[in-house]
C-alpha positions as CSV (number, residue, x, y, z in Angstrom):
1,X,-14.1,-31.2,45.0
2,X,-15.9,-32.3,41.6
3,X,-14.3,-34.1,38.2
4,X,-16.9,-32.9,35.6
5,X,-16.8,-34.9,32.6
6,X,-18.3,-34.2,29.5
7,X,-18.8,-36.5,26.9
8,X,-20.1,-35.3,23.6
9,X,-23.2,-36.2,22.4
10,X,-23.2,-34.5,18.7
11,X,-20.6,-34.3,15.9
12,X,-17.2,-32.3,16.9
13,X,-18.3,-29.4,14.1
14,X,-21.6,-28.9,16.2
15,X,-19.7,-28.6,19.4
16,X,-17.4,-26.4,17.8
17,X,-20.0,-24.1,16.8
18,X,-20.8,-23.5,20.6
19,X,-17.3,-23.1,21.9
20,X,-16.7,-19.5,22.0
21,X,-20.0,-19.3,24.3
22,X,-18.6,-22.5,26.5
23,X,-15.2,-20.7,26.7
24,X,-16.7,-17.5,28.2
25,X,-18.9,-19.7,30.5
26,X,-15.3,-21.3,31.7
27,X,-13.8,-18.1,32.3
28,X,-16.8,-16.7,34.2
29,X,-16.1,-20.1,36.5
30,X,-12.5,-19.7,36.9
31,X,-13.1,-16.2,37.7
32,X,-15.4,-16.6,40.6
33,X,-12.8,-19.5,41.9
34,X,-14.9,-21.9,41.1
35,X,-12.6,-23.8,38.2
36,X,-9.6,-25.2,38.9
37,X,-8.2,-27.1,35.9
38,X,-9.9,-27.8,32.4
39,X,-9.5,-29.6,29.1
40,X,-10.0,-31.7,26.3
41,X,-10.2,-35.9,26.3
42,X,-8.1,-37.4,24.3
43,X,-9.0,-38.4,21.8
44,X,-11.5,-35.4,21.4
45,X,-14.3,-36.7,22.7
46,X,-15.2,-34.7,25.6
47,X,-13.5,-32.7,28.8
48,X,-12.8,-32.6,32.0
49,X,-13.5,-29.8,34.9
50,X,-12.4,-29.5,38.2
51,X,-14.3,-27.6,40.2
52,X,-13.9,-26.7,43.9
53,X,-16.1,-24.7,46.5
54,X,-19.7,-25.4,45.6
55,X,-22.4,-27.7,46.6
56,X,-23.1,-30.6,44.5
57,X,-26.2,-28.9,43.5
58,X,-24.3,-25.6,42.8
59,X,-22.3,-27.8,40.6
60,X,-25.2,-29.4,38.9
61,X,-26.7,-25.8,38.0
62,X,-23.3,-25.1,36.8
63,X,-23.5,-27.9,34.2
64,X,-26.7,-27.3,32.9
65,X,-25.8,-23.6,32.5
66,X,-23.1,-24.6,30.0
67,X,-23.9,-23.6,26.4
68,X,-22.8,-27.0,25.5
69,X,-25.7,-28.4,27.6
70,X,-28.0,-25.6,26.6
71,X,-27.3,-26.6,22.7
72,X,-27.5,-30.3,23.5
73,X,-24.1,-31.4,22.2
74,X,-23.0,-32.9,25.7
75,X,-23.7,-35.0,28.7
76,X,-22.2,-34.2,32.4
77,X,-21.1,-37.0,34.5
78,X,-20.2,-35.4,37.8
79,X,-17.7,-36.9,40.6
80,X,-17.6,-35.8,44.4
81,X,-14.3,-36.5,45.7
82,X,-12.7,-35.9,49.0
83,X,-9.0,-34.2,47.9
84,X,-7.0,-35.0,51.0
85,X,-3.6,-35.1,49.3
86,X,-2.9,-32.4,46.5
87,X,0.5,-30.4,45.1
88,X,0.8,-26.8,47.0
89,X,-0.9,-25.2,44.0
90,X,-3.8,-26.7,45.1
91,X,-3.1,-26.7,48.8
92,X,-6.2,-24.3,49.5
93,X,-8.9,-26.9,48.1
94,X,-7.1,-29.6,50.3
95,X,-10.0,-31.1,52.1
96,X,-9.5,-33.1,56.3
97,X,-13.0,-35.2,56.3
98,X,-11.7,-36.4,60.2
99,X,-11.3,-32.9,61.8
């Protein structure tokens, strides 16, 4: 599993300019199964993604497809983690590294 975090890297009105084209990009993501959970920092200076199912260089091509990266107005930092415990929501991305 992945925390994609997104810091902004231009004023909020420039990222606001690109949100309806970073919106559709999520839904595309949550579609395919991809996106798990999503939001904005507080305070509103970047987001957060989970992500699920992908390689971490599926995940970086996911990133850099973003129209927020595209336009320049943010920077990924990108976090493997191993989710061995989650709530039953999220019981199908539940990872066993020892089996």
């Amino acid at each position: 599993m992945f925390v994609m975090e997104l810091t902004y890297t231009a004023p909020v009105e420039a990222v606001e300019d690109e949100l309806d084209a970073h919106i559709a990009w999520l839904d595309g993501y949550y579609a395919s199964g991809v996106f798990l959970a999503s939001g904005r920092k507080v305070p509103r200076e970047g987001g957060i993604i989970l992500a699920a199912g992908v390689s971490r260089a599926e995940v970086e091509r996911i990133a850099a497809e973003d129209p927020f990266t595209v336009a320049g107005v943010c920077e990924y930092r990108i976090t493997e983690f191993i989710a061995t415990k989650t709530s039953s929501d999220l019981a199908t991305v539940r990872e066993n590294p020892g089996a």
